[in-house]
N, C-alpha and C positions, 0 to 999 in steps of 0.2 A: 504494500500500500504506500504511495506517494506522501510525504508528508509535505501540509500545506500550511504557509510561512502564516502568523498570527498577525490578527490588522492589528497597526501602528496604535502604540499608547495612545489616548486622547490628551495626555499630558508633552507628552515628545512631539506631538502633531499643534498643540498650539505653540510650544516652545518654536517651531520650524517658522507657523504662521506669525509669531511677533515678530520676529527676525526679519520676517519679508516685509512685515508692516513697516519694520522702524527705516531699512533700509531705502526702500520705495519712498517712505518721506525726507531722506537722506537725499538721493538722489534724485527727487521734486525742488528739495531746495539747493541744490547744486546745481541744476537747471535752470532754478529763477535767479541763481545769480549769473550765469551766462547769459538770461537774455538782459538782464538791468544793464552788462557791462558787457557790452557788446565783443570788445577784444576776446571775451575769454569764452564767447560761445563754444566753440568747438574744445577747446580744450575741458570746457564743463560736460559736454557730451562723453567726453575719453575717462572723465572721471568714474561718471555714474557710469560706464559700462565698465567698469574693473570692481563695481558693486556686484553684478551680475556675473563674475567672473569668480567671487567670493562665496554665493549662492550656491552656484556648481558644485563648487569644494565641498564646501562645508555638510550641503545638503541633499542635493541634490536632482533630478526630475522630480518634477512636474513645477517644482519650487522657482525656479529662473524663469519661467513664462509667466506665472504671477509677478512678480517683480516686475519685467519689461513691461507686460502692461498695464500695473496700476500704475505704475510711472510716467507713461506714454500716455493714458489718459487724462491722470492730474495739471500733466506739464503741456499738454495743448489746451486741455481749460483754462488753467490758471497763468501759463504767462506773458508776459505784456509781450514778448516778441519769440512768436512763433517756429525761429529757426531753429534754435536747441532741439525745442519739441517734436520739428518734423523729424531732426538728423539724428536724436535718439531714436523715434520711432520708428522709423523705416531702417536703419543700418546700425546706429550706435549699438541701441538696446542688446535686438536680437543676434547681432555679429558672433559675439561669443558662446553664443548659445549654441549656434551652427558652424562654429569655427571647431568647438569639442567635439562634433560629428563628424565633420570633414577631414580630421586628423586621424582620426581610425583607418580611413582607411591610407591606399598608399599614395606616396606625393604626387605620382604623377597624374591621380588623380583629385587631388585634392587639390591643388593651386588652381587648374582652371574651373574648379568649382567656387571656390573663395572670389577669384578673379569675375566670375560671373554673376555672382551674388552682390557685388560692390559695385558693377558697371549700372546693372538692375533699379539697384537701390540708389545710384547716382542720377540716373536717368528720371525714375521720380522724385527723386527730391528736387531737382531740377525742373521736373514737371510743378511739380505742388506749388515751389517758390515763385516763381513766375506766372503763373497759369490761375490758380485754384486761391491762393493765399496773398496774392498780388504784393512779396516783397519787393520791393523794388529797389532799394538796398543791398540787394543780395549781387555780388558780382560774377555769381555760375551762370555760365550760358552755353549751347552745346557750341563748345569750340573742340578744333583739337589739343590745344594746349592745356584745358582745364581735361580734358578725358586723360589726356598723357601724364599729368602732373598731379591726376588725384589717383591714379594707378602707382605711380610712384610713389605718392607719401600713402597709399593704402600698403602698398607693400614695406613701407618702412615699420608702416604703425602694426601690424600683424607681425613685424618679427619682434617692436620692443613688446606687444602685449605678451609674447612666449615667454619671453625675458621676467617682464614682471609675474606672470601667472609662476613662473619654475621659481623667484626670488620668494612670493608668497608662501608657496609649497617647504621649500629650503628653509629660508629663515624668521620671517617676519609670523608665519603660523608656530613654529615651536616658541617666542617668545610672549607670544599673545596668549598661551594657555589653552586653546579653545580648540586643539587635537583630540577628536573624538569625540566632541561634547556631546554631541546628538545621539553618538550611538550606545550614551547608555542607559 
């Protein structure tokens, strides 16, 4: 006879659910300050997805899809400027989420999956800001030089997120205490 794994404490499953709670408002307000101060939108984007990144770790599915989207929802309601909200939502958020799928398998398929998912997700967000959302501020437009050069810092930025996801795993999780916390 098969034995079948016992559902999750109701205690360990709200401990998982505050977690998401408190992060998601972590990275709503890490969002509303990249749209108040415009310089640091995109950088505030790269932050709140290395929340999502943390999720994964620590917790794991189905737990990082909540995150991306009460985030993704709070941060288009709530912020005075839109751009965070859309580049979390369509690419920031879910990147990592699908970055830890794409890594499974082998590289040679995996970069032009990553690479396809970012041109995608450029392509609407490029849609949205001009079109639908009528930034005008926004200085993406289908050039080749913005496809060339967000391929380029897309590929920079996926190799420091390995970097930081492997420094999280190495160091900065054994001094935080919080190895294993969930799983007892």
């Amino acid at each position: 006879m098969l034995k079948q794994d016992s559902p999750e404490k109701p205690v360990k499953k709200a401990k998982k659910i505050a977690l998401c709670a408190i992060l998601s408002a972590l990275s709503t307000l890490i969002l509303f300050l990249g749209a108040v101060f415009d310089i640091f939108s995109i950088a505030s984007v790269a932050v709140a997805a290395l929340f999502i990144c943390a999720v994964m770790i620590e917790i794991g599915s189905p737990y990082p899809f909540l995150v991306w989207g009460v985030t993704s929802a709070l941060s288009l309601i709530l912020l005075p400027n839109k751009l965070p909200a859309i580049l979390y939502a369509l690419f920031g958020g879910i990147y990592p989420i699908l970055k830890e799928h794409f890594e499974r398998l082998h590289y040679l398929v995996a970069w032009p999956l990553k690479f396809s998912v970012f041109n995608c997700s450029l392509f609407l967000i490029i849609l949205l800001t001009k079109h639908i959302f009528y930034l005008n501020d926004s200085e993406i437009d289908f050039t080749i030089p913005v496809i060339i050069l967000g391929n380029i810092a897309f590929l920079l930025t996926d190799i420091a997120l390995s970097k930081l996801i492997r420094l999280y795993l190495v160091k900065i999780r054994r001094h935080m205490g919080i190895t294993n916390y969930f799983e007892n």
